[in-house]
C-alpha positions in Angstrom: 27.9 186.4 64.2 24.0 186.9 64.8 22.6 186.7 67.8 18.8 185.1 68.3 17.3 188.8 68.0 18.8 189.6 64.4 17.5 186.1 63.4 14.2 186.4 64.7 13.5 190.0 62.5 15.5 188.4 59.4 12.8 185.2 60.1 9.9 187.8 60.7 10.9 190.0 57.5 10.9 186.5 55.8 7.6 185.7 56.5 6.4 189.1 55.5 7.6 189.1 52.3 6.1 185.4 51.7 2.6 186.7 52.5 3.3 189.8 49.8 3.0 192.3 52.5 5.2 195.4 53.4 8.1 194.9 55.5 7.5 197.0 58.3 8.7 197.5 61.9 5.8 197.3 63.0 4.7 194.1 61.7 7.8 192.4 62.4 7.1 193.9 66.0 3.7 192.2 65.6 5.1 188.6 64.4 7.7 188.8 66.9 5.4 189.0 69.7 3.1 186.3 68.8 6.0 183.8 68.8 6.6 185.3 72.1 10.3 186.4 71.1 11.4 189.2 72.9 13.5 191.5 71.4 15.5 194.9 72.0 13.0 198.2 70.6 15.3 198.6 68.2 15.5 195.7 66.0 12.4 195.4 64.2 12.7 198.9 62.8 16.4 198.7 61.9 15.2 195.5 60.1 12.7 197.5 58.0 14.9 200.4 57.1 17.6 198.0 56.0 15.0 195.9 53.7 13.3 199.6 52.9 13.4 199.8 48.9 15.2 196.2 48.4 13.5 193.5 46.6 13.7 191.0 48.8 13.5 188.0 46.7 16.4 189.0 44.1 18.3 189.1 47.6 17.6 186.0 48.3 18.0 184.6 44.9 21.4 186.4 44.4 22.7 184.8 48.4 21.4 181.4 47.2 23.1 181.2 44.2 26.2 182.1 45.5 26.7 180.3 48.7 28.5 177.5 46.3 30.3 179.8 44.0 33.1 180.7 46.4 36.2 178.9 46.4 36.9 176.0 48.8 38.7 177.0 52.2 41.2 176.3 53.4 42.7 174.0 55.9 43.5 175.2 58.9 46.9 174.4 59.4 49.0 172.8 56.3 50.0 169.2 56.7 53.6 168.1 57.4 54.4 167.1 53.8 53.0 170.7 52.4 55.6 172.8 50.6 57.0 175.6 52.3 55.9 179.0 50.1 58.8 180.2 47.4 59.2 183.5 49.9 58.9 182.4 53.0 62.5 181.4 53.8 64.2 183.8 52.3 62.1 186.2 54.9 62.6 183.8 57.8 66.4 184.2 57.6 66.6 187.9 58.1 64.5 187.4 60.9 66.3 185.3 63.0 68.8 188.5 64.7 66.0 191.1 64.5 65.5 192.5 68.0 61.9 191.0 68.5 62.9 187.4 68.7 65.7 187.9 71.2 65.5 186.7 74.4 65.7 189.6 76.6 65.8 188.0 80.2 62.2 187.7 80.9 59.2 186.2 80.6 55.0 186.5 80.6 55.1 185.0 83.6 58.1 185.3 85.6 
């Protein structure tokens, strides 16, 4: 998960590399501060070394093109009329006396 800071370098480093210039910490330093975004010291340069030596738009192109190649995800929970998986209830039944799933006489909250 990114957090405004990352964002605002990853916009910054953007920008840089629309205007052809070099992607420096620096500069993203510099854009970040006009947009009056403050930022941990650390970002901007961390930024720049990641980009340092990557040709930025063949990173773009190559994300683009394959945010729809993945397959679709899945549901969170299957529905009611879903079939059960060919293994699963051969595994369930071995299950049932293990020692984990006994009831032992307490509980969380007691």
């Amino acid at each position: 998960m990114s957090t405004i800071e990352e964002q605002a370098c990853v916009y910054a480093a953007l920008i840089l590399h629309a205007d052809d210039l070099p992607i420096t910490g620096d500069k993203i330093a510099t854009i970040l501060r006009a947009a009056n975004v403050t930022v941990e010291p650390f970002w901007p340069g961390l930024f720049a070394m990641a980009l340092e030596g990557v040709n930025v738009a063949n990173l773009i192109s190559s994300v683009a093109c394959s945010v729809g190649d993945g397959a679709p995800a899945a549901s969170a929970a299957p529905s009611g009329d879903a079939p059960v998986a060919a293994g699963s209830s051969a595994m369930n039944k071995g299950d049932e006396d293990s020692e984990d799933d006994q009831d032992l006489g307490f509980g969380l909250f007691d």
